[in-house]
N, C-alpha and C positions, 0 to 999 in steps of 0.2 A: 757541753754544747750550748751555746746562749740562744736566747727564744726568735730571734730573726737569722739564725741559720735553722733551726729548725722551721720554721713558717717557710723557708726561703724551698727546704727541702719538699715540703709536703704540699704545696700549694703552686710552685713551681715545676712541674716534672721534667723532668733532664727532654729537650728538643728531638724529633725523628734526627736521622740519619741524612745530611744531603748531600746531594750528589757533586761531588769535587771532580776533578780534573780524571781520578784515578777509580773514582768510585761511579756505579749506578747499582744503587742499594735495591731497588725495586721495580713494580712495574712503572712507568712513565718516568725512571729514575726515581725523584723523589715524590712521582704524584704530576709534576706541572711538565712535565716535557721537556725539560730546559738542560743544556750540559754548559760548562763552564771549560771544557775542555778544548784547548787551540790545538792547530794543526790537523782539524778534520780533511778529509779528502774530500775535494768538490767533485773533483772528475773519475771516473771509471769505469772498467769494461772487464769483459771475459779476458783479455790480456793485459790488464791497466790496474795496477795499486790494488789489485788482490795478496793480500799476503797469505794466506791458506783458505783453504774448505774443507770441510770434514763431514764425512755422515757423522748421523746421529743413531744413537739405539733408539727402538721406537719409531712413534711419533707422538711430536705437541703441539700445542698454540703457543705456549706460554712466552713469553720473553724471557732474554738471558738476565742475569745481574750479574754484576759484576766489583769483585774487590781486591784493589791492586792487582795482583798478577794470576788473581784467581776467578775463572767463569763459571758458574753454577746454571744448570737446565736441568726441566722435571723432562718426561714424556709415559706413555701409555703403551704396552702391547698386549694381544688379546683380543681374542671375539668376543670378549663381555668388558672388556679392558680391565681384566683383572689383575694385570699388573702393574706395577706402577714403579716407575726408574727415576732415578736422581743422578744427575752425574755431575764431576766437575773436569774442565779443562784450564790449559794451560794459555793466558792472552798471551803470552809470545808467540810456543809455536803449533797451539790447538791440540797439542796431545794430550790424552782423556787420563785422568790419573787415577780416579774409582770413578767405580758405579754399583751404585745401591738397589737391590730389585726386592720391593714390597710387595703386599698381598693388600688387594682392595676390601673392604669389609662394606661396600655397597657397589655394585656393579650393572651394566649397562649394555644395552648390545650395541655393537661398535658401527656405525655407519655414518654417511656424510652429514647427516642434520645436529649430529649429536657434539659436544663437547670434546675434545681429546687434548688432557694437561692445558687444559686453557687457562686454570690460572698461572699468574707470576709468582714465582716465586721472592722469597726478601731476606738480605744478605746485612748483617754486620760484623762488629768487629770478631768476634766471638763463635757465631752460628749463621747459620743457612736456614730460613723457615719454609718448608714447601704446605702447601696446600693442594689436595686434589679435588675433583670434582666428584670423585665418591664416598668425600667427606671425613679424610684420614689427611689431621695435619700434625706435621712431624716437624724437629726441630734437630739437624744434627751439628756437629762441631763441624771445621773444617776439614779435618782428616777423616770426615765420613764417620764417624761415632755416633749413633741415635744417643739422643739425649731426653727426648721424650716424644709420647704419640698420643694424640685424640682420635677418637672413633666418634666424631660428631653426629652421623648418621644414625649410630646405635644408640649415645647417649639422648639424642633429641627427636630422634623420627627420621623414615625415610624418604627420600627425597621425589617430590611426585612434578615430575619436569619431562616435557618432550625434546627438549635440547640441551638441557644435563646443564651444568651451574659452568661458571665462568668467570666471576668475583675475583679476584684477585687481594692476596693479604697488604694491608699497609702496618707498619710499626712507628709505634711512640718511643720515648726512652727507655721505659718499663715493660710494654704490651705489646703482642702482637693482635692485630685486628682483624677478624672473620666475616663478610657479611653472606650470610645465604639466604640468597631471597628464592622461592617457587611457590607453588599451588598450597603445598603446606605449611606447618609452623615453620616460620621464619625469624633470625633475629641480626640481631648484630651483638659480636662478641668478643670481647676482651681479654687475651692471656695473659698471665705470668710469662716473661721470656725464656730465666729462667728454670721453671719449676714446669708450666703449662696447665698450669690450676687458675681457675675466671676469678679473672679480677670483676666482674662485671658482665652482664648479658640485658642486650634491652630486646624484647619481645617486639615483634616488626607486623602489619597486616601481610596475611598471604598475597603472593603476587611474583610473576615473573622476573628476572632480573637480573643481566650481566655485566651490571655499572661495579666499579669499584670503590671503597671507600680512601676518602680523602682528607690525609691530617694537615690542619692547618691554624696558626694562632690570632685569635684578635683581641684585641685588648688585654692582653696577656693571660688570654685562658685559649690553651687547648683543647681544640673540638673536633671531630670528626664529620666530614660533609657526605650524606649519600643521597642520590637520586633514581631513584627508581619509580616504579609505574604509574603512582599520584602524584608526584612532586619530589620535590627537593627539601633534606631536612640536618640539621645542625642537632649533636650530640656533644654532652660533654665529655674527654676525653679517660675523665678521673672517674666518671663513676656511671656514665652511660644515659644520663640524664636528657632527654631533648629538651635543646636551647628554643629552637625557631624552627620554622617546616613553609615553605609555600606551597599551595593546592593547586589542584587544577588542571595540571601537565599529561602530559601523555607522548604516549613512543620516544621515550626517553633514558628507558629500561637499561639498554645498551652501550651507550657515551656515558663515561667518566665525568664528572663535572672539571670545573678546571679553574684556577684560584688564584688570584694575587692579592694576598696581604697585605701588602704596599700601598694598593689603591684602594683595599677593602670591600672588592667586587669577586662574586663567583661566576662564572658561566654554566651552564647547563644544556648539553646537546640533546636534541630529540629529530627522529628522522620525520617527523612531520612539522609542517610549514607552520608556522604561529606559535611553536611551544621551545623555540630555543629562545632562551633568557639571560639576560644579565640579571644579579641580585648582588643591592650593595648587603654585603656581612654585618650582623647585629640584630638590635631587637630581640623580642619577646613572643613564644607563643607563634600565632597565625599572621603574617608579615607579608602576605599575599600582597592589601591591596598598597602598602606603607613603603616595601625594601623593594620590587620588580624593577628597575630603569628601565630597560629596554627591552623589546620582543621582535627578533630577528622577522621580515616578514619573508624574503627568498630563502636565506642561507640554513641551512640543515646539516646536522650530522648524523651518520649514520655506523658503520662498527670504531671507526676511527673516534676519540673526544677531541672534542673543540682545543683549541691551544691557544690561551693568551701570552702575548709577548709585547713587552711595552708598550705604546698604547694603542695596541690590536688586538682582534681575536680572528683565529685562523676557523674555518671551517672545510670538510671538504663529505658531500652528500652522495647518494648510495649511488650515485653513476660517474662520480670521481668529478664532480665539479670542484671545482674550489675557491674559497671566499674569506676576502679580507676587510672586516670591520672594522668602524671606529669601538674603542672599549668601552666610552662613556657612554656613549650616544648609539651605538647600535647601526650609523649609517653605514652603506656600504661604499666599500673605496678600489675594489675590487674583483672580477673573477675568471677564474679561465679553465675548461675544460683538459686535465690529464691524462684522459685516453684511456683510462679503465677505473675500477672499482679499487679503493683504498684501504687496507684492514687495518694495518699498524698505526699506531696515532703519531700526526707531525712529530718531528722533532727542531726547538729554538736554538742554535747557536750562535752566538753574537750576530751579525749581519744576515745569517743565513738560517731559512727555513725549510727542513728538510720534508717531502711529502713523499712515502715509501707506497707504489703500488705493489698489489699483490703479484703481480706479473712479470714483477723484479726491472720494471723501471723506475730511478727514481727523478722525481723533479726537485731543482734546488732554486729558490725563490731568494730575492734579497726581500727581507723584513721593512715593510712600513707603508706605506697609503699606494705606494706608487708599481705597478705590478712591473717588473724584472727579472726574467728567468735567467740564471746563471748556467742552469748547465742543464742537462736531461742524460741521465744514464742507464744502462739497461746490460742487464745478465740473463743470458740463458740461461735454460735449462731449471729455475727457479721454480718450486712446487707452492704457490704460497710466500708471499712473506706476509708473517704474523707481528711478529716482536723486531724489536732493536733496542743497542744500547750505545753510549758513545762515553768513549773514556778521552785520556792523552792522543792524539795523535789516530786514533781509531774508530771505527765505525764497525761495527756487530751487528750481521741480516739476521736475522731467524726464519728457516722455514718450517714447514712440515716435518722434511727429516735433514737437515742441513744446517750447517752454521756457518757461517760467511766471514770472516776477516776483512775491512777494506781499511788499506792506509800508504800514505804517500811514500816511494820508496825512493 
């Protein structure tokens, strides 16, 4: 092997997983929102471009993933949710093929304020990575084979949270990525895919925190971005090193930050007014007063993350407003009230911006300065929508205990 395919190996690490036509590997698919997938459905009803619904065991928050003709969902059952379910189903015709039922080795008593399977699970070619919120993350094959398990809880401390954790895993080529942030030791953590031995753990301040982390490359080094309760901070991907951190923020615990490479800007949502930010990518260290552009002064997000899409970012705040910025600049170009509260985060698909309320109506915007509602649709009977995913030709609700097929017939 000659010395620049070895450098090539080792200092290049093999790319995440993104999300193709057939694929959404993870939560927000690959992190930004974004599906490449044509033929989504604009229009639908309780009698319109449903192709199935199906209970679910359980119940969760989590979002689906999805790879090729295969859907992956965690969920929780249990007065202390001590159990904890994995299932896969079938995207053609939703019928469940296994389901896996675990034993939690940190548990919780089960009511409305608390977490239930709220993280995402993350899917490749090979394996399904689930994580729970009581700190048991497992890795099994396709055909539901365990291939290995952490007891994060036991190994590092237990978790001292009034609303139970909510993080969601992201993966590198090699790693799967953990962040648990509460009241106590916190870190962000690195696996082996797979063996599930630490590649790496960066020690985090305690602090609450439902953001999830977010891989993304600049200058050809892979880093991982998380935001949580002080700011917003840059890791390196290979060995957990922080790159760059900005101070300051708050109520931002929540919102996923949200990334485009291209233009070498993150976004970072926070439910309070003056702490949602633009930050161009790079630098050194403390980058506060240096990398910031811009600071949102109306637009907020709130459990939804902000969504950039070419040269916008979507926002929508804890009362379902919703708002359409300039990317560079921060100006507002946009916004209009959807009638209720938003959990699951937009999703971009070429022309079309999809905003899923929880009350299972969705709004469907056309993409760019000029505001455009394309359609407004709604399903009964909807407990929640938490998650979605979007493949070929499909669209996948997630709710509480549901899962939704929508696609053109």
């Amino acid at each position: 092997m000659n010395l620049l395919l070895i450098f090539l190996l080792v200092f290049n690490p093999a790319p995440p997983v993104k999300a193709k036509a057939n694929v959404w590997p993870g939560f927000r698919g690959s992190g930004d929102s974004h599906s490449d997938a044509d033929h989504l459905p604009l229009e639908w009803s309780d009698n319109k471009n449903i192709a199935w619904n199906v209970a679910l065991p359980g119940y969760g928050q989590s979002s689906p993933v999805v790879w090729r003709d295969r859907i992956f969902l965690t969920a929780v059952q249990g007065a202390m949710k001590e159990k904890l379910l994995v299932a896969r189903f079938d995207l053609k015709s939703g019928r469940q093929f296994w389901l896996k039922e675990l034993t939690a080795t940190f548990t919780m008593k089960d009511s409305g304020t608390v977490s239930k399977a709220a993280p995402t699970p993350a899917v490749d070619d090979r394996r399904v990575y689930v994580f729970f919120e009581s700190g048991d993350l497992f890795a099994f094959d396709h055909k539901g084979n365990l291939q290995w398990r952490r007891k994060l809880a036991e190994e590092y401390g237990a978790y001292k949270t009034n609303h139970g954790l909510g993080s969601s895993i992201a993966l590198t080529g090699k790693a799967v990525v953990t962040l648990v942030a509460h009241s106590g030791p916190s870190y962000l953590l690195a696996v082996d895919k797979q063996t599930g031995q630490n590649l790496w753990k960066a020690d985090l301040k305690p602090g609450g925190g439902w953001s999830s982390p977010i891989v993304t490359t600049h200058q050809n080094r892979q880093q991982i971005l998380v935001s949580l309760s002080d700011g917003v901070a840059a890791y390196d991907a290979t060995n957990g090193q922080q790159l760059w951190s900005v101070g300051g923020l708050k109520g931002n615990n929540i919102p996923s930050p949200s990334v485009d490479p291209d233009q070498s800007v993150v976004v970072a949502g926070s439910s309070d007014k003056g702490m949602n930010v633009a930050i161009r990518l790079g630098g050194a260290g403390d980058v506060t007063a240096s990398h910031v552009l811009w600071r949102a002064s109306e637009a907020t997000a709130n459990f939804s993350s902000p969504l950039i899409h070419r040269d916008h970012v979507y926002f929508v705040n804890k009362v379902g407003v919703a708002f359409c910025l300039d990317l560079q600049t921060g100006e507002e170009r946009w916004r209009t009230r959807l009638g209720g509260e938003v959990w699951a985060s937009p999703l971009a698909a070429g022309d079309r911006i999809y905003f899923f309320g929880v009350d299972g109506k969705t709004f469907v915007m056309r993409a760019g300065a000029k505001l455009d509602q394309l359609a407004m649709n709604e399903l009964s009977g909807v407990e929640r929508v938490y998650g979605v995913a979007a493949v070929e030709g499909a669209l996948l609700l997630r709710s509480g205990r549901k899962l939704i097929k929508l696609s053109k017939r």
